[in-house]
SEMI-586301 format. One record per residue (C-alpha): residue in one letter; x, y, z. Coordinates in steps of 0.5 Angstrom, whole numbers, plus 500, padded with zeros to 3 digits. Example, Ala and Ser with C-alpha at 12.3 -4.5 7.8 and 13.67 -1.06 7.14 Angstrom:
// residues 2
a525491516;s527498514;
// end
This chain:
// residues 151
x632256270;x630253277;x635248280;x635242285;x638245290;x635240295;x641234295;x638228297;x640220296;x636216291;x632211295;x632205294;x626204288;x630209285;x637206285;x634200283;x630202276;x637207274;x641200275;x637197269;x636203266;x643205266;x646200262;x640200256;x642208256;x648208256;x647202250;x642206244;x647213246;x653210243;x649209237;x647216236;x651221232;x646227232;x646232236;x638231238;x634225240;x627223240;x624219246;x618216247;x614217254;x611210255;x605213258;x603218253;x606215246;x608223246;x615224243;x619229246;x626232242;x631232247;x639234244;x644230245;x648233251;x642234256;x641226254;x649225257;x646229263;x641224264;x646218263;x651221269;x646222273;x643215272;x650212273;x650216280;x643214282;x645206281;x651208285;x646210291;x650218290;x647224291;x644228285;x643235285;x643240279;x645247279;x646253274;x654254273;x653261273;x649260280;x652264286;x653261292;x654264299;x660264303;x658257307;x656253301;x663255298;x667253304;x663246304;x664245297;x672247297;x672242304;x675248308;x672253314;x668258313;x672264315;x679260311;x674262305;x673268308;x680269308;x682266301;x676272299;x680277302;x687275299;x683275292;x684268291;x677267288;x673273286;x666275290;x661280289;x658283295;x651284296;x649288302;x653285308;x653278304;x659275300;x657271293;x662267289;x660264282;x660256283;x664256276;x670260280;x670256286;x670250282;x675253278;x679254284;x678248287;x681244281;x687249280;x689246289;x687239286;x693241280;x697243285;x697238290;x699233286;x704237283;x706238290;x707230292;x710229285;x716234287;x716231295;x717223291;x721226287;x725229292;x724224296;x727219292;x733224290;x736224297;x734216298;x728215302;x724213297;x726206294;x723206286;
// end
């Protein structure tokens, strides 16, 4: 499969025909009840089956293309490298370095290079989301134990 990798925002033609096609999509997929559709290509009166979930797809990426967001696709078994990690986690390169060292997150190594699964940093990064909002439950809490926090 090859995969989007170029990230780019919508231009502004873009986001104007997802905003009026978002609506009508989100509209007929409700109404489904299959698990594949057929669509028509206007163009061509061709009709293409397509299953449920990769119509889904679409309307996620339509919802973030009238939102002007960027949209990039990519397999979930890809590898990235060490760089792309750090970007996705919102942290340094060589702190991912050490989170890998520390085998926080599981790496292969090909060459010199570190490659990480994108399901395994994305894992990791929903597990410290987990664990932050733990953390400032425990802080309120403990704040308002000790009076500094009026409920």
């Amino acid at each position: 499969m090859k995969a989007l990798r170029k990230i780019q925002s919508p231009s502004k033609q873009e986001q104007k025909v997802a905003v009026e096609s978002y609506p009508a999509l989100f509209s007929v997929l409700k109404d489904i009840h299959s698990e594949e559709t057929e669509i028509e290509v206007d163009n061509s009166k061709e009709r293409i089956k397509i299953p449920l979930r990769a119509m889904e797809f679409l309307k996620d990426i339509l919802k973030a293309m009238s939102e002007g967001q960027p949209i990039s696709i990519v397999p979930i078994a890809t590898d990235v490298t060490t760089q792309k990690a750090a970007d996705i986690l919102g942290c340094s390169r060589p702190y991912l370095v050490k989170l890998l060292e520390d085998r926080k997150i599981d790496f292969v190594k090909v060459g010199k290079h570190r490659r990480i699964k994108l399901q395994d940093v994305l894992a990791y990064k929903q597990e410290m989301k987990q664990k932050q909002k733990k953390d400032i439950i425990d802080i309120m809490n403990f704040d308002e134990q000790i009076g500094l926090y009026d409920s």
